[in-house]
GULOVEX-451713 format. One record per residue (C-alpha): x, y, z. Coordinates in steps of 0.1 Angstrom, whole numbers, always signed. Example, Ala and Ser with C-alpha at 12.3 -4.5 7.8 and 13.67 -1.06 7.14 Angstrom:
! GULOVEX-451713
      px      py      pz
    +123     -45     +78
    +137     -11     +71
//
This chain:
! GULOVEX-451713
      px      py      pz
    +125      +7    -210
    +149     +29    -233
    +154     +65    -223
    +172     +91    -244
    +201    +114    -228
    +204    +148    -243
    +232    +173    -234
    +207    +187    -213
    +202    +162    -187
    +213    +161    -154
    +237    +132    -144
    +248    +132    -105
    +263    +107     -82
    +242    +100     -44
    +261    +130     -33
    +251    +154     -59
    +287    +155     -80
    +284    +156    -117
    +292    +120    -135
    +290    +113    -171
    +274     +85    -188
    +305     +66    -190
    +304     +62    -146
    +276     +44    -148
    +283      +4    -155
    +260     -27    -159
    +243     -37    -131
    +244      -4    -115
    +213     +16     -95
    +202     +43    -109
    +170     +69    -104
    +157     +85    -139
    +137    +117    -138
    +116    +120    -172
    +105    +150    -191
     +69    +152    -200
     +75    +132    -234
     +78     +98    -208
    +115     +95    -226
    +136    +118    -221
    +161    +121    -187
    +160    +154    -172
    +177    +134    -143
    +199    +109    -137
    +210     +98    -100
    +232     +71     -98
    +230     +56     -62
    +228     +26     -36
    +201      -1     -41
    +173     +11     -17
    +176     -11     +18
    +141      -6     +27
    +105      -4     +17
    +110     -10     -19
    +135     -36     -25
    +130     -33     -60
    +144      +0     -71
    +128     +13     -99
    +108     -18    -109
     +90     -13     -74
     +86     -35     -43
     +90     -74     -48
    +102     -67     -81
    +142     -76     -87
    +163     -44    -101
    +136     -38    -124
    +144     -21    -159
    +170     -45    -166
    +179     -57    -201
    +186     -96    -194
    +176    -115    -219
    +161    -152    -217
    +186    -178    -212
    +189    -204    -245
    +190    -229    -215
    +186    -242    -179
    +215    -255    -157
    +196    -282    -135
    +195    -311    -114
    +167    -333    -130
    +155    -321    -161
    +121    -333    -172
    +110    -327    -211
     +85    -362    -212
     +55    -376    -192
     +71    -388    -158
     +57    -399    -123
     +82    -393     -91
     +70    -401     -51
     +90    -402     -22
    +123    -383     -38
    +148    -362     -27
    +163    -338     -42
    +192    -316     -31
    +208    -285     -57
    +240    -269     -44
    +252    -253     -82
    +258    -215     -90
    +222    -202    -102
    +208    -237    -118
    +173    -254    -108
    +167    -281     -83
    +142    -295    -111
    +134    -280    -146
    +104    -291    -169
    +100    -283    -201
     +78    -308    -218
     +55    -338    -208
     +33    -338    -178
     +47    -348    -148
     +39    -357    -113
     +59    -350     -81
     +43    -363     -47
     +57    -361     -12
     +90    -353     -26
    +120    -334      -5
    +141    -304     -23
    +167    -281      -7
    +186    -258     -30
    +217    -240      -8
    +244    -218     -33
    +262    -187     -19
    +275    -182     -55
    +240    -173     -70
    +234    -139     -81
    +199    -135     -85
    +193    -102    -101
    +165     -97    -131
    +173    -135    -148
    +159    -150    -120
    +130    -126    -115
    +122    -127    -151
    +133    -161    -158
    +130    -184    -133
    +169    -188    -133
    +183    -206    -101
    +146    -213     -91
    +139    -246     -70
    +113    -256     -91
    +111    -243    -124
     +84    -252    -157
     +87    -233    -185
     +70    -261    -207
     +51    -290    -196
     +22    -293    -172
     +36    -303    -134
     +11    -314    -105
     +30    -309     -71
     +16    -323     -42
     +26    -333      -6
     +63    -313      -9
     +82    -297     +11
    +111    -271      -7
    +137    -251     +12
    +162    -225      -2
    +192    -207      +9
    +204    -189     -22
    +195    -152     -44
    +170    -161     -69
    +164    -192     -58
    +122    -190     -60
    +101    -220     -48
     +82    -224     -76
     +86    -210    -108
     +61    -213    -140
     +76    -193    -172
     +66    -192    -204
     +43    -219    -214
     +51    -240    -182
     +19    -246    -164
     +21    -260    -127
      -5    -269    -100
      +5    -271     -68
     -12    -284     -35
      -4    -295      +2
     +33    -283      +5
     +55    -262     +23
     +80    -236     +10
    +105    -215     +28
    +129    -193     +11
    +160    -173     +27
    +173    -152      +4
    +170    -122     -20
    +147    -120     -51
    +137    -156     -38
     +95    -152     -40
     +74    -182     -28
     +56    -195     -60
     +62    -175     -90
     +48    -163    -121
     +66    -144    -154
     +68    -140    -190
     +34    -160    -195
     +33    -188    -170
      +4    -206    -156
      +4    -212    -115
     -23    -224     -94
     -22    -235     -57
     -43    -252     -33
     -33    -251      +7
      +0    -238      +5
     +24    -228     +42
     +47    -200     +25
     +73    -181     +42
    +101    -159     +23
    +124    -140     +41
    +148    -124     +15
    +144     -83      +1
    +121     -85     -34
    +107    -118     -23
     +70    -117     -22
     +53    -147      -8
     +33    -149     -39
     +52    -131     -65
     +49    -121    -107
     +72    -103    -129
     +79     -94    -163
     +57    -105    -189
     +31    -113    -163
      +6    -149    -161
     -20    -160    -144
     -21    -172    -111
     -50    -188     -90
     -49    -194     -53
     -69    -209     -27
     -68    -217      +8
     -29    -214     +27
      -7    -195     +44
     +12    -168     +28
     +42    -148     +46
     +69    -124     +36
     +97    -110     +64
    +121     -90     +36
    +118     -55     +28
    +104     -44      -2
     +87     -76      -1
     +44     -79      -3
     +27    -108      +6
     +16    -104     -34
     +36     -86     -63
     +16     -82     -90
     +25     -81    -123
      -2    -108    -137
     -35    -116    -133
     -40    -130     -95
     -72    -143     -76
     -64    -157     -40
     -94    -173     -20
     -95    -182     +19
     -58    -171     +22
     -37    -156     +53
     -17    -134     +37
      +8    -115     +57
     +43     -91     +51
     +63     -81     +82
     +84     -56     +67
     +69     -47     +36
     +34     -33     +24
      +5     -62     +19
      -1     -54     -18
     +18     -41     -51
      -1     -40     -79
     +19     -24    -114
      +3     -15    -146
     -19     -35    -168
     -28     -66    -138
     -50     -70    -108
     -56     -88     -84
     -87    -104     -64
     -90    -112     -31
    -122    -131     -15
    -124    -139     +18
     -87    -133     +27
     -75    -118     +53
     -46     -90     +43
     -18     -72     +64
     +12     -51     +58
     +34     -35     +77
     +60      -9     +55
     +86      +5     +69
     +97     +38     +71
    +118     +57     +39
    +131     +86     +27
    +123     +77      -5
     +86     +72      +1
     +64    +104      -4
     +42     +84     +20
     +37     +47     +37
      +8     +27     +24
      -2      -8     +30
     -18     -13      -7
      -3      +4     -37
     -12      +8     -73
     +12     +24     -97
     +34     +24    -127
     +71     +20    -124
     +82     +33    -157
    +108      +1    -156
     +93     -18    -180
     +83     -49    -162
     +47     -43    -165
     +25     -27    -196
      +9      +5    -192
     -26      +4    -179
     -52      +2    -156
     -42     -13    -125
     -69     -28    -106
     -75     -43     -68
    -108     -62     -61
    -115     -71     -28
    -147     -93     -13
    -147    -104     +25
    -123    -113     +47
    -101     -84     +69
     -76     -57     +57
     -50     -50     +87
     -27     -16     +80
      +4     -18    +106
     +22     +15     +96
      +7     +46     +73
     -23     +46     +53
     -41     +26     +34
     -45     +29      -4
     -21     +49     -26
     -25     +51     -62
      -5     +73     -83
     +13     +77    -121
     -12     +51    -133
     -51     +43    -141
     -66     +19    -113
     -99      +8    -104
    -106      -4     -65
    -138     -23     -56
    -143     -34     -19
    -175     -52      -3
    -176     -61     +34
    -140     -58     +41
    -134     -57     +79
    -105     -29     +79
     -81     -22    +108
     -63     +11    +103
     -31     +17    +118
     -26     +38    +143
     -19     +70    +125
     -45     +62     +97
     -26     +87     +74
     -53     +83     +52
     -78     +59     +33
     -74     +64      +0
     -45     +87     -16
     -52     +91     -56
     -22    +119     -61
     +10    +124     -80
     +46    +115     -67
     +76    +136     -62
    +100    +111     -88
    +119    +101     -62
    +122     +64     -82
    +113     +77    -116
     +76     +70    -114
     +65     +96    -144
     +71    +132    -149
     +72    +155    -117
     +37    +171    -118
     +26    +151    -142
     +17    +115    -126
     -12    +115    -110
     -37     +90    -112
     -69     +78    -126
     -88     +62    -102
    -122     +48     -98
    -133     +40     -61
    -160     +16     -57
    -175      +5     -17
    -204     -12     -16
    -217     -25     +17
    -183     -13     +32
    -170      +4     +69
    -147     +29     +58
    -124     +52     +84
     -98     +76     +66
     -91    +110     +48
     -94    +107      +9
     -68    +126      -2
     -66    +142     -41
     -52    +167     -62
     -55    +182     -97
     -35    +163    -118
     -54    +134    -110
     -88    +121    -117
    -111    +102     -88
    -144     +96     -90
    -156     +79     -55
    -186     +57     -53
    -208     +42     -18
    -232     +21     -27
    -255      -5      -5
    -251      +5     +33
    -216     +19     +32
    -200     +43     +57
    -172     +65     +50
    -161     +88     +81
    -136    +111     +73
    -129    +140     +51
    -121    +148     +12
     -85    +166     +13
     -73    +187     -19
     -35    +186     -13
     -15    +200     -45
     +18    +193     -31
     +28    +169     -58
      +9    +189     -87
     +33    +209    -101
     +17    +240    -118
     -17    +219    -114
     -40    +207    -139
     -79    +198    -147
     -79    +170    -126
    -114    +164    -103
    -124    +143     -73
    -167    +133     -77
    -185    +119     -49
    -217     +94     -57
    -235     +89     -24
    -265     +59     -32
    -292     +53     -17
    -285     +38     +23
    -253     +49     +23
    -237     +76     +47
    -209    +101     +53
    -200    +111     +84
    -177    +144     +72
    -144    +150    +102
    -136    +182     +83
    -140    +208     +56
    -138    +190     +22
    -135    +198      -9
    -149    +181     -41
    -155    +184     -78
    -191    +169     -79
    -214    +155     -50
    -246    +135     -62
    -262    +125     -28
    -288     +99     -25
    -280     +90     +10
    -271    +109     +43
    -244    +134     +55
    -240    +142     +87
    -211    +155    +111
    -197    +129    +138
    -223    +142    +162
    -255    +138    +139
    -252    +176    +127
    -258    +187     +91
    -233    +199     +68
    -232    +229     +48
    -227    +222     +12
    -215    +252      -5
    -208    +258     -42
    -169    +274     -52
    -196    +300     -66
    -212    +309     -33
    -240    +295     -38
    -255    +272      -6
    -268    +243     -18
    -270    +234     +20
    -270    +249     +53
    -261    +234     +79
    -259    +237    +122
    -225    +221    +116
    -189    +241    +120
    -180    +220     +90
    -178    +229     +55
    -179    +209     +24
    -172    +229     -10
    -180    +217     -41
    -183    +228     -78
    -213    +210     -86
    -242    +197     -61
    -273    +171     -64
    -296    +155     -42
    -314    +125     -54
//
């Protein structure tokens, strides 16, 4: 993403002293505050590479530097090349070079069974070629079709991914075992187009921006099923996503990081998975979540709606709430999800603007637009919203939702038309913890305080739609009863 200075902006070192453009050199971190045109730097904060939570700077968690303007290599440095039909068994492979693959395909289709690879290189650097380009990757395809099957891949080195499918490489993978150690070093890996599916995978990455199943720039599709899936870095989700992602029958599971990132124009799907995340604390965070859906600003990702699908299988917070949207449109659908808040339960779902600490939109301008769909779901949580964001809220089926709707403007700015509608159907039920307030409520099903008490629904004109025998008020703009 290109940004314009004017004479106007605001440039500043981690300690607040004035630097000009000329301080701030290649490679450098820096934090961009943009004016309401999504161009132009009001701000610009050159600083340390964030050490927690969000590995990935402005690009996000999982996601490399982010923003950056490498360009695709002309070539690969590697090992074994492959660019013609080829059938391996039984090999090992070792890769010990400065940021070069273990095994590059670029044409043919080949076959690796039961084969061996470590790649080891404490010269690598890592950084946004590797992200976007599968640079220094254990195994990379950026052409070609590659079955994998029976393997078992180790790396010690920055960028050195697993599995890597670029461009037009396409790769299927089953029955192997990856461990990575390093930084920007995700399990299997998607970017700039590639094609990745899996079948019974044991992942484990323990590196900052290494997401067990991890996507960057210029996105792909990837297709899971079945495996093991853990991250131990910071700023490192069990899935990054940048692509579009469907995981079945999955253990998926970050230590140190949220569960799931999710940025721009991708999605992912999740059936019958089971989900944790445990984020650390940050200063730079507005909030913890365990599932996030956003938009950078950093250019990895196309502008759009971000969206999170979610069918079976258990959802485990560690640390904060749950869902956080903001400075992007995103759709949610869950259906029988067993969910474990964490302790605090901060919240369910959070559909608000942010204060720009990492240059996610225009300060009281980035909310989100977000449609919230349960059916046949358990639900425990706050929903928290504010004006410059949109939210409408659907429980469909038998789905219970007990906590209360939260207007909280602290990230609005001077505010905006932004509304938060509730659709109860039919057999569904909220169970209200405190006064709320909403935009629209269509009810077709029951609410009720926590002891079985009726609520009093009142309009922001005064008029009572509702009276209740409970202390609790909801307050809405618009009311119907089906």
């Amino acid at each position: 993403m290109t940004v314009k200075l004017t004479s106007d902006t605001e440039m500043v070192d981690s300690e607040g002293s004035a630097i000009t453009a000329s301080d701030i050199q290649e490679g450098d971190f820096v934090t961009v505050e943009l004016a309401s045109d999504g161009e132009t730097a009001l701000k610009v904060t050159l600083g340390d590479m964030p050490q927690g939570g969000f590995g990935g700077g402005q690009g996000g968690p999982g996601g490399g530097m982010g923003g950056g303007s490498q360009s695709a290599p002309d070539s690969y440095d590697a090992v074994v090349t492959f660019d013609e039909d080829a059938e391996v068994s039984g090999e090992v492979y070792s890769s010990t070079g400065t940021d070069e693959n273990a095994i590059h395909v670029s044409a043919g289709t080949v076959s690796l069974k039961d084969i061996t690879l470590t790649r080891e290189s404490s010269d690598s650097t890592g950084g946004d070629s590797s992200s976007f380009y599968g640079v220094g990757a254990a195994i990379l395809a950026s052409g070609g079709t590659l079955d994998i099957s029976g393997a078992t891949i180790a790396t010690d080195a920055k960028g050195a991914a697993g599995i890597f499918a670029y461009a037009d490489g396409v790769v299927h993978v089953s029955d192997t075992t990856i461990t990575t150690k390093q930084g920007t070093s995700g399990g299997i890996h998607v970017a700039g187009g590639g094609t990745l599916s899996a079948e019974n995978l044991t992942v484990e990455t323990n590196g900052e921006s290494s997401a067990a199943i991890r996507s960057d720039r210029g996105g792909g599709t990837m297709t899971v099923d079945g495996g093991t899936y853990v991250s131990n870095g910071t700023g490192s989700p069990a899935v990054y996503v940048t692509a579009d992602i469907t995981v079945e029958n999955a253990t998926l599971t970050a230590n140190h990081s949220e569960a799931v990132c999710i940025e721009g124009f991708n999605s992912l799907k999740l059936v019958n998975c089971d989900l944790s995340g445990d984020i650390p604390e940050n200063e730079q965070n507005d909030c913890d979540w365990t599932v996030i859906l956003y938009q950078s600003m950093s250019g990895d990702s196309e502008i759009g709606n971000s969206t999170f699908d979610m069918e079976g299988g258990t959802l485990t917070s560690k640390n904060g709430g749950l869902f956080y949207t903001t400075n992007t449109e995103s759709t949610f659908y869950l259906k029988q999800v067993a969910i474990t808040p964490s302790q605090g339960n901060d919240f369910f779902l959070k559909v608000t603007g942010n204060a720009n600490g990492r240059g996610w939109g225009s300060s009281g301008a980035n909310g989100a637009d977000c449609v919230f769909t349960a059916e046949d779901q358990e639900m425990v949580g706050d929903v928290i919203w504010d004006s410059i964001s949109t939210l409408r809220f659907t429980m469909s089926g038998n789905s219970t939702l007990t906590g209360a709707f939260l207007q909280d403007e602290t990230h609005a700015g001077d505010g905006g038309d932004g509304y938060a509608n509730l659709t109860l159907e039919a057999g569904s039920t909220w169970i209200v913890t405190g006064d709320s307030t909403l935009t629209a409520l269509v009810n077709a099903g029951t609410i009720e305080d926590a002891e079985g008490k009726t609520v009093t629904i009142q309009g922001t004109d005064g008029t009572t739609y509702v009276s209740g025998d409970s202390a609790i008020t909801i307050t809405v703009d618009s009311y119907q009863e089906n």
